[in-house]
C-alpha positions as CSV (number, residue, x, y, z in Angstrom):
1,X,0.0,0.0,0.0
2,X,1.3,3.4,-0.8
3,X,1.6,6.0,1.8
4,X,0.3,9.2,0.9
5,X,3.3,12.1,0.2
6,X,3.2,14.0,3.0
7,X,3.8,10.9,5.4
8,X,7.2,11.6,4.4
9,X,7.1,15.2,6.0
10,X,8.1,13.9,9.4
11,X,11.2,12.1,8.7
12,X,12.0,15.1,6.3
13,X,12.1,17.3,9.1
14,X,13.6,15.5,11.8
15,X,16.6,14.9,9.4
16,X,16.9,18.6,8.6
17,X,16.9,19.5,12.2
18,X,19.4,16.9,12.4
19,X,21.1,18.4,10.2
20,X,20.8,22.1,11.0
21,X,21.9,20.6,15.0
22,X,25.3,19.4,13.8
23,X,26.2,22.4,11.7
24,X,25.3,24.7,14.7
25,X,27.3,22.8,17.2
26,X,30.0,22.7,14.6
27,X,29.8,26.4,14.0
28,X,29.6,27.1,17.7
29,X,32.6,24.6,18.7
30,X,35.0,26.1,15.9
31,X,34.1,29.9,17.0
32,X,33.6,28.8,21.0
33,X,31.5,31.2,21.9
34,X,31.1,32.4,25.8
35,X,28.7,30.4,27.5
36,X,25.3,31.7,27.9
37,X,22.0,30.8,29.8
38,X,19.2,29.2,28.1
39,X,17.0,31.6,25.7
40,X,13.2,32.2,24.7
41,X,12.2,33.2,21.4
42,X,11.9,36.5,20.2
43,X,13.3,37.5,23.1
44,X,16.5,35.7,24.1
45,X,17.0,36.7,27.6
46,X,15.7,39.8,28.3
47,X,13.1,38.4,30.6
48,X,16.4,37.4,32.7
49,X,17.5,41.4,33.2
50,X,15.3,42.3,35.8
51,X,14.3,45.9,37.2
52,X,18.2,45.9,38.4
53,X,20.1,45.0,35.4
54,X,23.8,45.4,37.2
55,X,22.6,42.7,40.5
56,X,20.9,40.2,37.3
57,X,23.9,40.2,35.5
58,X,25.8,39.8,38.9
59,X,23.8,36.2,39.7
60,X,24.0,35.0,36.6
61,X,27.9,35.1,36.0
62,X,27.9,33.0,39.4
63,X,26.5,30.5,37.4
64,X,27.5,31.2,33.5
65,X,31.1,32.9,34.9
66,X,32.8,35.8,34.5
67,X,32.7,35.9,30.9
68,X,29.0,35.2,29.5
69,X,27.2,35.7,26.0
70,X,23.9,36.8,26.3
71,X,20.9,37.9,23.8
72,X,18.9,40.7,24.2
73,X,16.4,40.3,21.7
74,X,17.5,40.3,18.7
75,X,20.7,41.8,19.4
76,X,24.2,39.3,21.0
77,X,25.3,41.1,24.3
78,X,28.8,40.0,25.9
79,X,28.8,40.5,30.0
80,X,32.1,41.1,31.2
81,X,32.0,40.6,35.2
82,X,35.7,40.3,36.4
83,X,39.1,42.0,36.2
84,X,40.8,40.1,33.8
85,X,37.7,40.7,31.4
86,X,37.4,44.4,31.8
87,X,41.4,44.3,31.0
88,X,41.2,42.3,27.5
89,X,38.1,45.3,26.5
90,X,39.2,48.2,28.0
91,X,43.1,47.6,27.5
92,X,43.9,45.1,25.0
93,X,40.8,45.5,22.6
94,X,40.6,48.8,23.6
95,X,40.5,50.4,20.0
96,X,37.8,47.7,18.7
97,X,35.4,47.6,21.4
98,X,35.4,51.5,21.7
99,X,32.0,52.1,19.5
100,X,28.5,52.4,21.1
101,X,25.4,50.5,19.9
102,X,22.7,52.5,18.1
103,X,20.1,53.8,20.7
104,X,17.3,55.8,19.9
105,X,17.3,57.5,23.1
106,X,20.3,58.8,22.2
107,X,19.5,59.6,18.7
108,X,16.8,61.6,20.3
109,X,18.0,63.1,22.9
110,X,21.8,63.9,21.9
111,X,20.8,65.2,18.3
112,X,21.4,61.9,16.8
113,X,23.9,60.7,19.2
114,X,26.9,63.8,18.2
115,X,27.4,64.1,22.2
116,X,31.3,62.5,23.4
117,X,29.3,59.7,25.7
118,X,27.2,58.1,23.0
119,X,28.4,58.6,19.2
120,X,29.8,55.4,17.9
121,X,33.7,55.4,17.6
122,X,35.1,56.9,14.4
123,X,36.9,60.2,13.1
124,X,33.8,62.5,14.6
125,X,34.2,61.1,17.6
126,X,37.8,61.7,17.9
127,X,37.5,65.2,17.0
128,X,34.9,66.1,19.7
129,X,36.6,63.7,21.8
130,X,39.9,65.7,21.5
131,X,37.5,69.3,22.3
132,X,36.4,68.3,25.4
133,X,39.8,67.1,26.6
134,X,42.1,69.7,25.3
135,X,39.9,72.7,25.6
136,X,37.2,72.2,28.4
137,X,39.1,69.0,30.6
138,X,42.0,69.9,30.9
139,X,44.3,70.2,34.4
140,X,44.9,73.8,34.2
141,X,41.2,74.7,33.2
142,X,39.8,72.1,35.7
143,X,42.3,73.8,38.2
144,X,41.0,77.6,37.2
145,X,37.0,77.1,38.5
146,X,38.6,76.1,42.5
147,X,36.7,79.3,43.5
148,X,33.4,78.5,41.4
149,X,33.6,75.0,43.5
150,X,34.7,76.3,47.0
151,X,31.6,79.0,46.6
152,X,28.9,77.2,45.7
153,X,30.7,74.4,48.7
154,X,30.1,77.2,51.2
155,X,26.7,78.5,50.3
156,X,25.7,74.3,50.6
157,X,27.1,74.8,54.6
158,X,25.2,77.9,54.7
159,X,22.4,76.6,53.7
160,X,22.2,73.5,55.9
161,X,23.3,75.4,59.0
162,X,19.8,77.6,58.4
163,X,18.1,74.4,58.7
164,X,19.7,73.1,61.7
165,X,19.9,76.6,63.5
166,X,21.8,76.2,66.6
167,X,20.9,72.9,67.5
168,X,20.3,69.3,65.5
169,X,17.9,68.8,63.0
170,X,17.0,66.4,60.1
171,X,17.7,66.8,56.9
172,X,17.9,66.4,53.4
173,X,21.6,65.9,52.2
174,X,20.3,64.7,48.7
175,X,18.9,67.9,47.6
176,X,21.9,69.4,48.6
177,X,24.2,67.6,47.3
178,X,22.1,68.0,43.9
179,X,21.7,71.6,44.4
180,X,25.8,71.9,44.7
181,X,26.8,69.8,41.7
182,X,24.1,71.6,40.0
183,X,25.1,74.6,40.6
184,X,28.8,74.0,40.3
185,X,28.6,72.4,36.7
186,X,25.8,75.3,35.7
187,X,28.5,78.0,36.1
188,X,31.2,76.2,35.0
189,X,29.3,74.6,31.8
190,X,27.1,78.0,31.3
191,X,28.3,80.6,32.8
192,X,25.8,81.1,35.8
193,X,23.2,79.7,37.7
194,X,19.7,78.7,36.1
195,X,16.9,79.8,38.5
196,X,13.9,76.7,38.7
197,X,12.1,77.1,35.3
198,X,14.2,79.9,33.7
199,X,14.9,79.3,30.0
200,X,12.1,77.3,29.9
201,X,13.5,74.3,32.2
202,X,13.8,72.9,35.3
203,X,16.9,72.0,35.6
204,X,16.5,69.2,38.7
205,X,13.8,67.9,37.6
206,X,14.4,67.3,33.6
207,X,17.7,65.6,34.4
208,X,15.5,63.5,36.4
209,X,13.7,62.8,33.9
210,X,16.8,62.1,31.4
211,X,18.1,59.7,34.0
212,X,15.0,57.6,34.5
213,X,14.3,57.4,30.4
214,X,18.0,56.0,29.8
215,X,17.3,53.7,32.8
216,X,13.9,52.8,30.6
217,X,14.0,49.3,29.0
218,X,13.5,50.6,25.2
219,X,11.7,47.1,23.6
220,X,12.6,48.8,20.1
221,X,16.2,49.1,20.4
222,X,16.5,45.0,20.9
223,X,13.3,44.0,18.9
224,X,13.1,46.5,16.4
225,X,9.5,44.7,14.9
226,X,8.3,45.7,18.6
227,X,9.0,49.7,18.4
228,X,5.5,50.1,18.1
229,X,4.7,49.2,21.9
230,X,6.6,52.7,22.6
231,X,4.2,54.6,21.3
232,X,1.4,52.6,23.3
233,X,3.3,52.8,26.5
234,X,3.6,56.6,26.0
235,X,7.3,56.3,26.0
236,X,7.7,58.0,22.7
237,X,5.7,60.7,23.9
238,X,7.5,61.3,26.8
239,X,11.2,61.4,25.2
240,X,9.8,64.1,23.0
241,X,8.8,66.2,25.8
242,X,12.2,65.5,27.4
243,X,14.0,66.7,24.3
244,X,11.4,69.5,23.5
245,X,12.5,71.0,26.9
246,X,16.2,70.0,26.8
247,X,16.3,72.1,23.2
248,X,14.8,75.1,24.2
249,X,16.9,75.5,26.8
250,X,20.2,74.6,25.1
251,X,19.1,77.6,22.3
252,X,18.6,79.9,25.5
253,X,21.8,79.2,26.7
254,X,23.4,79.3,23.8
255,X,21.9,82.5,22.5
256,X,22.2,84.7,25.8
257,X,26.1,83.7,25.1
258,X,26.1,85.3,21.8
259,X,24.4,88.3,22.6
260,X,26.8,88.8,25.5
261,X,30.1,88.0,23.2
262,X,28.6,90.4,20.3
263,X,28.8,92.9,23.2
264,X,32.1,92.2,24.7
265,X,30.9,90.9,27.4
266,X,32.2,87.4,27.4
267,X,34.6,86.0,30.3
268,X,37.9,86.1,29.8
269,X,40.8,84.0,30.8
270,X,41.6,79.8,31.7
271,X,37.8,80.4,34.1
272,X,35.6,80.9,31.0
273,X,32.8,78.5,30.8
274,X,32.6,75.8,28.8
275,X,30.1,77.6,26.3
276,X,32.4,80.7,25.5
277,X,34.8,77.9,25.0
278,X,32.6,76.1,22.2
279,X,32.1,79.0,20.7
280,X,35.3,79.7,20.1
281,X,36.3,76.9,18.7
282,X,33.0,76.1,16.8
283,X,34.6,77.6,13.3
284,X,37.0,75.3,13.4
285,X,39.9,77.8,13.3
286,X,41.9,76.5,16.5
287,X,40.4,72.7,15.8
288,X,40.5,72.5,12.1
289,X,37.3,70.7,12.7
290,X,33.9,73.1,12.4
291,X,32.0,71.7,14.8
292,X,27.8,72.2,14.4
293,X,25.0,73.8,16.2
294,X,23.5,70.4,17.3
295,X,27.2,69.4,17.9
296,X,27.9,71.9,20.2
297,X,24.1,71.5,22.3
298,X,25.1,67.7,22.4
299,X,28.2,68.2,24.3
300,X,27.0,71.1,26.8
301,X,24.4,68.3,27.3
302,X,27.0,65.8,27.8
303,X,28.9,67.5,30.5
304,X,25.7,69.0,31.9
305,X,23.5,66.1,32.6
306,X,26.5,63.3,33.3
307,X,28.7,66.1,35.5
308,X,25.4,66.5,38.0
309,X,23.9,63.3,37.9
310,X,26.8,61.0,38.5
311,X,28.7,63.4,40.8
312,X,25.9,63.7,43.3
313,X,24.7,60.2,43.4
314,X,28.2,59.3,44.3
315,X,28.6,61.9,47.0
316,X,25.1,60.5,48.3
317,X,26.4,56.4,48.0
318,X,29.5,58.2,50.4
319,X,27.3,60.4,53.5
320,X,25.3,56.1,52.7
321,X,28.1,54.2,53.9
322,X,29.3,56.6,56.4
323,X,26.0,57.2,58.7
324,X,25.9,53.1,58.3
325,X,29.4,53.5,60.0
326,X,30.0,55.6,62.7
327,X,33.2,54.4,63.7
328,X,34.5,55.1,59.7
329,X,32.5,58.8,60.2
330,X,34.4,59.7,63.6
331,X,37.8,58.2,62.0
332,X,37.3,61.2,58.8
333,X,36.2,63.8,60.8
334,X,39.4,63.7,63.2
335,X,41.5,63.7,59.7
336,X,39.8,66.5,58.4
337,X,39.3,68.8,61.6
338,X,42.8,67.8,62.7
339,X,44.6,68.7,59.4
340,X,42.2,71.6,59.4
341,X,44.0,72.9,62.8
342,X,41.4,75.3,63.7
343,X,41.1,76.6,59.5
344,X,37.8,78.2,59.3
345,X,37.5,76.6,56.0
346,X,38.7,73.5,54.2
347,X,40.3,74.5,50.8
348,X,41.4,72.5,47.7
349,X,45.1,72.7,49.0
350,X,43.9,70.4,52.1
351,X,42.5,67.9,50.0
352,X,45.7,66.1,49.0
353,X,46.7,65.8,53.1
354,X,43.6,63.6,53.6
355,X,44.2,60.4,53.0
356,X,41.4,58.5,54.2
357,X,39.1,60.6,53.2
358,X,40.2,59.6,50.1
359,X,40.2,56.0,50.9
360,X,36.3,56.6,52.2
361,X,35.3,57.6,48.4
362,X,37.0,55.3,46.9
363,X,35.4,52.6,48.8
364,X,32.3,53.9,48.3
365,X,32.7,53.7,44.6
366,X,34.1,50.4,44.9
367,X,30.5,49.4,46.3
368,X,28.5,51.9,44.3
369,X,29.4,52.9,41.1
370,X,26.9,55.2,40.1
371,X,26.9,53.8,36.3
372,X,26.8,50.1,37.8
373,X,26.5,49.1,34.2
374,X,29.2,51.1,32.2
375,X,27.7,52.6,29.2
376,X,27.3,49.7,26.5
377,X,29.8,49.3,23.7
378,X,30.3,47.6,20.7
379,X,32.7,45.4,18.9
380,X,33.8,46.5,15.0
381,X,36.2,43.6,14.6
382,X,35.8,39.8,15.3
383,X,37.9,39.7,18.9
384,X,39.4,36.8,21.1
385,X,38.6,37.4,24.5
386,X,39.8,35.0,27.4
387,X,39.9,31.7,25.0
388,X,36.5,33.0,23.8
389,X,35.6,34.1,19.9
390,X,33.4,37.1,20.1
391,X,32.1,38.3,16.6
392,X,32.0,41.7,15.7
393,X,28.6,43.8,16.1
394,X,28.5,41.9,19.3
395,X,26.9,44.5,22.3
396,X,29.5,44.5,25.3
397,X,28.8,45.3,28.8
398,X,30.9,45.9,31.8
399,X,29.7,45.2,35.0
400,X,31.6,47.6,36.9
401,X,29.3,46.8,40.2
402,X,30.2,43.0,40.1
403,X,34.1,43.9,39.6
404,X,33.9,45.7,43.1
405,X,32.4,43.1,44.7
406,X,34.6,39.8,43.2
407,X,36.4,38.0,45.8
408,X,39.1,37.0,43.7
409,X,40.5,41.1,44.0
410,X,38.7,42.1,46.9
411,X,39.0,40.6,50.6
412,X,35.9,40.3,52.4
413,X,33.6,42.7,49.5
414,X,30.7,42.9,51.1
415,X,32.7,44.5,53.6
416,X,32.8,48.3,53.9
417,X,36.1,49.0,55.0
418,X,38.2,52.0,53.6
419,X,41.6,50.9,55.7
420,X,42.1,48.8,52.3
421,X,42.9,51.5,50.2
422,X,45.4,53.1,52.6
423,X,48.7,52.7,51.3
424,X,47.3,51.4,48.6
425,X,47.8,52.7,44.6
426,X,45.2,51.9,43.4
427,X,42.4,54.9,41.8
428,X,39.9,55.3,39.7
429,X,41.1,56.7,37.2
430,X,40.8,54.1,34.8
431,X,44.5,52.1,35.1
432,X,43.0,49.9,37.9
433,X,40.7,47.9,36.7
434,X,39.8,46.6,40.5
435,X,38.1,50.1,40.4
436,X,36.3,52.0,37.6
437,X,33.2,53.6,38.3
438,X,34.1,56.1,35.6
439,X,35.2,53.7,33.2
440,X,38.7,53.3,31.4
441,X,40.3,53.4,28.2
442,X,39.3,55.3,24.9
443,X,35.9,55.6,26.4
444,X,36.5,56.2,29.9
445,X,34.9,59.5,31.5
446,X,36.7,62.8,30.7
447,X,35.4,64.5,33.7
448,X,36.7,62.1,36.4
449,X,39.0,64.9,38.1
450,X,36.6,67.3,38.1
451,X,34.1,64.9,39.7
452,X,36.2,64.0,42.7
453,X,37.7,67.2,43.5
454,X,34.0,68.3,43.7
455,X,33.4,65.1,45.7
456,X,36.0,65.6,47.9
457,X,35.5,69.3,48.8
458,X,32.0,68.7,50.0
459,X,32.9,65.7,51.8
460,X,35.4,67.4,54.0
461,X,33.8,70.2,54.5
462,X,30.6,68.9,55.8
463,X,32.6,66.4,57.7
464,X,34.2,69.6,59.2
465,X,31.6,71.7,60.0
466,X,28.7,69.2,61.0
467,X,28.5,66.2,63.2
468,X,26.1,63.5,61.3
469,X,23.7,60.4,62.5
470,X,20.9,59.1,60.9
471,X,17.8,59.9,62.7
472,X,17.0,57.9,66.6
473,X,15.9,54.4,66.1
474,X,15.6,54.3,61.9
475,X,17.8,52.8,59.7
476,X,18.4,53.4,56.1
477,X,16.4,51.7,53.3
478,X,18.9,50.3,50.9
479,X,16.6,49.7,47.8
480,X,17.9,51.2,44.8
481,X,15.7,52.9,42.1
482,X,16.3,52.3,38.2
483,X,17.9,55.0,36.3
484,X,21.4,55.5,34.5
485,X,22.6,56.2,37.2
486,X,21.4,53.9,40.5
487,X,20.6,55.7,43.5
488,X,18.5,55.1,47.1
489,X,15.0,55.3,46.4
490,X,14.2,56.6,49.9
491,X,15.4,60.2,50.9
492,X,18.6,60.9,52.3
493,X,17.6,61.8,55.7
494,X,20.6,62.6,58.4
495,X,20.7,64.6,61.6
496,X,23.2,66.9,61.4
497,X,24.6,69.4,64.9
498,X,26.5,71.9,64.3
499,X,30.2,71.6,65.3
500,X,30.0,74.6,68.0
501,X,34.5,74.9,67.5
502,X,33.8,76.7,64.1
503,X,30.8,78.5,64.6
C-alpha cells in the first residue's frame, strides 16, 4: 500500500533538524562562543534582566562565569564581570570595542547621538573627543573654577546650618548635594546659575527625567518589529517632551552667550565657561574641525546632565556608607578637623593631606558605582577574548558593580572598610581595573578629576563643620531605584549638629 506524500514530512524534518543541530554545534565549537543561559524566542533573555540589570547580571555570571554571551532580543550582548575581562576590552581591545550600539534615546535626545558619551567610535568622535579634553578637561582649566567650586561648597554649609539653627535637625543631604553639583557644573558649563524654570527648564527635575528614560528598558532598540509598543506605553511621547525642553533650553543658553560675546561681554581668561569655549572653537579655526550647532548642544548636554547626575549620586552612595558607619564617620572627621588645625575653612590645598578621606570615596565607589552598568559598547572587529571568539557587532557590557564586589581582588567585598585602600595605589582613574566607576580606556569618563575634586570638597567640608547620624531608632532603606545612574529610592535623611568649635 502506498503512503500518501506527505507521510514523508516527518522524517524530512527531523533529518533537517538533524542536520541544522550538527552544523550549529559545529559552528559554535570552531568559533567557541562564551557560554550563555538558556534563551526564549523572540526575546533571548531579556526576561532574565530584571528591574536591576547590574545585581541580574551579577547572579547570573555566578552560574554562566565571569565571561557570559547573552541575547537581548534580537541583538548578542557579551557580560564582562571580572578584572581580567574588563582588561582584555578596556586595555587590550581597547580600539575595537570602543564604539557604542545604536540607541534611539540617544539619537533623540543627543541630536542623533553627536554628544562625546554616545556617538559610535570613528573620526567625529575623535574630533569632539579631543575638544572636550584639550579645551574644556584639561588640568589647568579644571584647576581655574577652584573658587566656582569652594563658593557654591560654602553656600551648601550655609544653607544646611539655616536648617539646623543652633541645635540638631534632620535633613535632606540629597537635595543638597544636587543643588551643589548643579550649581557647580551650571556655572562652569554655562556661565551662571539657572533659576527653577528659567529658560524654559527645570533643571533638577528634567535631568531626572533624562536619568530615568535612559534607565527605561527601550523594547525597540533590541526588537526592532516591537517599536511600536513605545508609542502605546507613552514612551515615545514622553522622550519628545524631554528633548522638546532640553532644546529650548540649550538655544537659551546658547543664545544669551552670543548676545553677550557680540557685546564684549564674554569671560575672559583659563575660568571661561565651557560655552564661551565652544564658541570659540565652533569655526574650526583652533580645531580645524567646524563643529555644528546640534554638535555643540550635544556636548553642553554631555557635561551637563553626566557632570550632576553621576557626581551627586556618588557623593550620596559616600554620606550612605558613612552614617551606616560611625566608627569610619568619627575616624574622617578627626582627619579633616585635625589637618584643618582650627582653619575656618577646608580648601582645595587640604584635600591632597587627607588620605582616608580619600580611601572613604574610593570605597564607596568600589561598592557603588553610580553607572553600575558602564555605558554599553560595541565590537567593530571579530575579537578573542579569554579563549573565547566574540564576533563583531556583538553589544559589550561591563559590570563595573560586580568587579567591586569579586572575591578573587577584593578581601571580604561585602565588607565596607576604607583601611584597604590606605597605602594602597590603586584609583579610579581608569588604570585599575579593580576600580572603575568612571570607566577606562578610549571611552573612559573625561570628567573624572573634576568629579572627585567636587566630591571631595563637599565631603570634607561637611565632615568639618557638622557632626552627622541618621535619625533615633531608623535605619536606612537600601533599595535602589532604576535609572542611568542607580541611586536610594528613599530620601537621604541625616541629623546633622553643628560643630560649636567653628561657629
Amino acid at each position: 500500500m502506498d503512503l500518501p506524500w506527505y507521510s514523508l514530512l516527518v522524517p524530512l524534518f527531523f533529518f533537517l533538524f538533524f542536520l541544522i543541530q550538527c552544523f550549529f554545534t559545529t559552528s559554535s565549537n570552531q568559533k567557541k562562543l562564551p557560554p550563555s543561559p538558556t534563551k526564549l524566542p523572540i526575546i533571548g533573555n531579556l526576561h532574565q534582566l530584571g528591574s536591576l540589570p547590574h545585581r541580574s547580571l551579577h547572579k547570573l555570571s555566578k552560574k554562566y562565569g565571569p565571561v557570559m554571551l547573552l541575547h537581548l532580543g534580537s541583538k548578542p550582548v557579551l557580560v564582562a564581570s571580572s578584572v581580567e575581562a574588563a582588561r582584555e576590552i578596556m586595555k587590550t581591545h581597547d580600539l575595537v570595542c570602543s564604539s557604542r550600539p545604536k540607541s534611539s534615546f540617544a539619537d533623540k535626545l543627543f541630536y542623533g547621538s553627536r554628544d562625546v558619551g554616545f556617538s559610535p567610535y570613528g573620526e567625529y568622535w575623535r574630533q569632539i573627543k579631543s575638544i572636550v579634553v584639550l579645551h574644556l578637561l584639561n588640568n589647568r582649566r579644571v584647576q581655574s573654577y577652584r573658587d566656582i567650586r569652594e563658593e557654591e561648597t560654602s553656600n551648601m554649609i550655609d544653607k544646611i546650618r539655616q536648617e539646623c539653627g543652633s541645635s540638631s535637625s534632620v535633613i535632606d543631604l540629597r537635595d543638597h548635594f544636587c543643588f551643589l553639583t548643579c550649581n557647580i557644573i551650571s556655572r562652569v558649563a554655562l556661565g551662571r546659575k539657572y533659576d527653577e524654570g528659567e529658560g524654559g527648564m527645570n533643571a533638577k527635575v528634567t535631568l531626572d527625567e533624562l536619568g530615568e528614560l535612559f534607565g527605561t528598558f527601550n523594547i525597540g532598540d533590541y526588537i526592532p518589529l516591537l517599536e511600536w509598543v513605545n508609542k502605546l506605553t507613552g514612551l515615545d511621547t514622553k522622550m519628545e517632551k524631554v528633548a522638546k525642553s532640553l532644546d529650548t533650553f540649550l538655544e537659551c543658553v546658547i543664545e544669551e552667550h552670543i548676545i553677550k560675546n557680540n557685546k564684549g561681554e564674554y569671560s575672559t581668561g583659563e575660568a571661561k565657561d565651557f560655552v564661551d569655549v565652544l564658541l570659540e572653537v565652533q569655526n574650526g579655526k583652533e580645531t580645524g574641525f567646524p563643529l555644528q550647532r546640534d554638535s555643540l548642544k550635544a556636548i553642553i548636554l554631555d557635561i551637563f546632565s553626566g557632570g550632576t547626575d553621576t557626581t551627586y549620586t556618588a557623593l550620596e552612595w559616600v554620606m550612605t556608607e558613612l552614617l551606616m558607619h560611625p566608627r569610619a564617620m568619627e575616624k574622617l572627621q578627626n582627619e579633616v578637623r585635625g589637618l584643618a588645625q582650627g582653619k575656618a575653612e577646608i580648601t582645595e590645598d587640604d584635600l591632597g593631606y587627607m588620605q582616608y578621606l580619600k580611601a572613604v570615596i574610593k570605597e564607596s565607589l568600589r561598592l557603588h558605582p553610580p553607572i553600575p552598568l558602564l555605558v554599553p559598547r560595541e565590537s567593530i572587529e571579530d575579537i578573542k577574548l579569554l579563549g573565547y571568539q566574540i564576533p563583531a557587532k556583538t553589544g559589550v557590557i561591563i559590570n563595573a558593580w560586580s568587579i567591586g564586589r569579586d572575591p578573587l581582588s577584593w578581601e571580604n567585598p561585602e565588607e565596607y572598610r576604607p583601611e584597604r585602600f590606605l597605602n594602597s595605589n590603586i584609583d579610579v582613574k581608569g588604570l585599575n581595573f579593580e576600580l572603575i566607576p568612571f570607566g577606562a580606556g578610549r571611552r573612559g569618563c573625561p570628567g573624572t578629576g573634576f568629579a572627585i575634586v567636587v566630591i571631595e570638597l563637599a565631603l570634607a567640608r561637611i565632615v568639618h563643620k557638622f557632626n552627622l547620624a541618621l535619625p533615633k531608632g531608623e535605619e536606612l532603606d537600601m533599595t535602589e531605584c532604576t535609572g542611568l545612574t542607580i541611586r536610594r529610592i528613599s530620601p537621604m535623611l541625616a541629623v546633622a549638629t553643628p560643630c560649636s568649635s567653628y561657629y
